[in-house]
N, C-alpha and C positions, 0 to 999 in steps of 0.2 A: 504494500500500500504506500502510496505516496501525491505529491501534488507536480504537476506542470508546473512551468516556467509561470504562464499567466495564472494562475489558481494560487500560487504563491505572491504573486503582486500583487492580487486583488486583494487576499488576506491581510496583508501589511499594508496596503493603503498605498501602493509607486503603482508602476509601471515596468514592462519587461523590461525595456531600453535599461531602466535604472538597476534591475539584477543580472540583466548584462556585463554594466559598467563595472557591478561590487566587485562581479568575478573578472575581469581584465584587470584590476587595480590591484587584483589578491587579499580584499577582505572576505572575501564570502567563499568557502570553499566549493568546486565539484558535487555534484549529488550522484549517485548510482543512476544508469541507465536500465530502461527496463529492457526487457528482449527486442520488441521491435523501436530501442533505438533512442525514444522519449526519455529527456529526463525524469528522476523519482527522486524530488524533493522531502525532507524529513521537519518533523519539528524541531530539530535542531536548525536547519536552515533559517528556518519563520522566525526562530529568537533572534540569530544573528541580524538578520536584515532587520527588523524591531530594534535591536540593540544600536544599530547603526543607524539606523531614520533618527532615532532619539538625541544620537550625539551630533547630526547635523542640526538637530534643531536645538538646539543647546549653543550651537555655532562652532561645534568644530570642526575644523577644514576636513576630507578626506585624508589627505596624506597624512593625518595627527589622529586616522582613528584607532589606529592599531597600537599608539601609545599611550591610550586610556586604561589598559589590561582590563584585565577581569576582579582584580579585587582593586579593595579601597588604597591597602599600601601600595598598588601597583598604578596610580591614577592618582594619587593624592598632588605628587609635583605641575603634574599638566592642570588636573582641575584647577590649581591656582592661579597656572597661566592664562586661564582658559576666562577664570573669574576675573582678571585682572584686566583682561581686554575686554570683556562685557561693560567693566566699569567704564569703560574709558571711552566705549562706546555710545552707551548712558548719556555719557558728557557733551557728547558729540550733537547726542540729536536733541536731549536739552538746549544749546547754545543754540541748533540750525531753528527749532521751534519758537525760541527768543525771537530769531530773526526775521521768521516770517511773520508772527503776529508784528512785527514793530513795523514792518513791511505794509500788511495789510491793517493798522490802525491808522497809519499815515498819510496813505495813498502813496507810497512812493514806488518808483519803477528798481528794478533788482539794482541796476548797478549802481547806484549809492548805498556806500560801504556800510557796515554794521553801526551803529552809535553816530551816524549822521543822516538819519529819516528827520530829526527837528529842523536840519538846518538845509536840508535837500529843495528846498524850492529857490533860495539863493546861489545854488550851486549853477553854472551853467555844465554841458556836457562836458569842456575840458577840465573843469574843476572839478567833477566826479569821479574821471580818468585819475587824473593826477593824484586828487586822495586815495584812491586804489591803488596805484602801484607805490607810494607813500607809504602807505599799512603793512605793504610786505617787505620795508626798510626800516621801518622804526619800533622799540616797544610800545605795547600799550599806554605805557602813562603821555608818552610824546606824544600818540595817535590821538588821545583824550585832550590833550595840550593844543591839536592842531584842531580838533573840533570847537572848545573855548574861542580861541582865536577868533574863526568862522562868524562864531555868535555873537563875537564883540564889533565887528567890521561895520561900518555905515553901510546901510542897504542899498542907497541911493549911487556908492561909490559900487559897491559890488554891481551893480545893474547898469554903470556909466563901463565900467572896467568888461565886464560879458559881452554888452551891445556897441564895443566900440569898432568901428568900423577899418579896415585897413588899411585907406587911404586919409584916416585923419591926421589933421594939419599937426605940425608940430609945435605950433602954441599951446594946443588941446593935449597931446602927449605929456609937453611937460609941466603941465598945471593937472593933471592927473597924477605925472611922474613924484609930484612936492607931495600930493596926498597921498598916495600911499608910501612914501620918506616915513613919514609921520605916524602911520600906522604900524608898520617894521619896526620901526624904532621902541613904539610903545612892548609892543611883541617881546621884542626883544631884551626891554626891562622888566618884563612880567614869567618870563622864559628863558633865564639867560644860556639854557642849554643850546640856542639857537646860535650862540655863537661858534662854538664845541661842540659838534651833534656827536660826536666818537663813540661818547657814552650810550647812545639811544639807539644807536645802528646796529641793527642784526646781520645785517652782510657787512663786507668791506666797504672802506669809504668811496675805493676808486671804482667802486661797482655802483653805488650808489649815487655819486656826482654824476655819471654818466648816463644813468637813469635817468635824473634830472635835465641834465642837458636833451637828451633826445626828448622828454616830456613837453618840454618848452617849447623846442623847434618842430613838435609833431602836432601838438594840439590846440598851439596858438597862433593867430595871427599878426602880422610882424609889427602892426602897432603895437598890439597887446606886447610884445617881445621887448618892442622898442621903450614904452613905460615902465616894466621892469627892471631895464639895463639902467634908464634913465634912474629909477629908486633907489637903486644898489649905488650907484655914483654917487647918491646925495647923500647917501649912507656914509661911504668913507670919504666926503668931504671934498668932492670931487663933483660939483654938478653940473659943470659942462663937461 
């Protein structure tokens, strides 16, 4: 007496394909064949394939089920492992479910980064760009330091600074260029790691400044470029 291939799937709840697979991988062993040929599955099969659905759904990979063993001391080091990435997993989709409700309370569209859905209607698309690749240069506290910032900026300048056109005059640049001086400046007494980022950088700097660089030249237009170079001048005292 015994079970098919599919008589055994159905039992356990998969699919042939899937006690196919156990036995290619070498978890599930061979059954007896009958005379004409048909496998003859046992209850010993049914437990194992049971035994191994349960540790996929537990989430452990295939290649790690055969170092679960059979008893407790033989399984005690992996189920830790096993608990340890659960947790971490936890964490994961807690943070992502953060994200979307802050997402969907806000109205905001995905590419405005985690912790700036408040200030995402001030953001134009290059400024959503750039805090995005931002986040994955700087730690946390800096990334929270460059949202403050954000919140503190005149709106009016943020909206004159987004909607500035490419071909505007260079009176308008650098009467723009003095207001945000001004603003950097404050930044920069409120945040003095803006002088010294070394501390706050998760990659190297020269990996970083070059981000930068390309950021600027890829997502802005050459006024907007030219008001910036023009700010940084008035910075080191230099505003012609």
């Amino acid at each position: 007496m015994g079970w098919s291939t599919s008589e055994l799937a159905e039992m356990a709840g998969t699919t042939v394909n899937t006690i196919r697979h156990y036995h290619r991988v070498g978890l599930l062993d061979q059954p007896e064949r009958r005379g004409n040929g048909y496998k003859q599955y046992q209850a010993r099969h049914l437990a194992r394939v049971l035994q191994i659905l349960r540790l996929r759904e537990m989430g452990v990979p295939l290649a790690r089920v055969d170092r679960m063993g059979d008893s407790p001391a033989d399984s005690k080091d992996a189920l830790r492992a096993l608990d340890a990435e659960l947790a971490a997993g936890i964490e994961r989709l807690r943070r992502a479910r953060q994200e979307v409700a802050a997402l969907l309370r806000e109205g905001t569209p995905t590419d405005v980064p985690a912790g700036f859905e408040g200030v995402a209607e001030r953001l134009s698309d290059a400024d959503r760009a750039v805090i995005a690749i931002s986040s994955r240069f700087y730690d946390e506290r800096a990334v929270e330091d460059l949202r403050t910032m954000i919140d503190a900026e005149p709106t009016d300048l943020d909206h004159e600074m987004n909607t500035l056109p490419p071909d505007a005059s260079a009176d308008t640049r650098q009467r723009l260029a003095e207001r945000v001086a001004v603003i950097l400046e404050e930044h920069r007494r409120n945040h003095p790691w803006l002088s010294d980022p070394g501390s706050r950088l998760t990659m190297p700097q020269a990996v970083v400044e070059k981000a930068a660089m390309m950021s600027v030249t890829d997502l802005y237009n050459e006024a907007q470029q030219d008001v910036m170079r023009r700010a940084l001048l008035i910075l080191e005292g230099e505003p012609e």
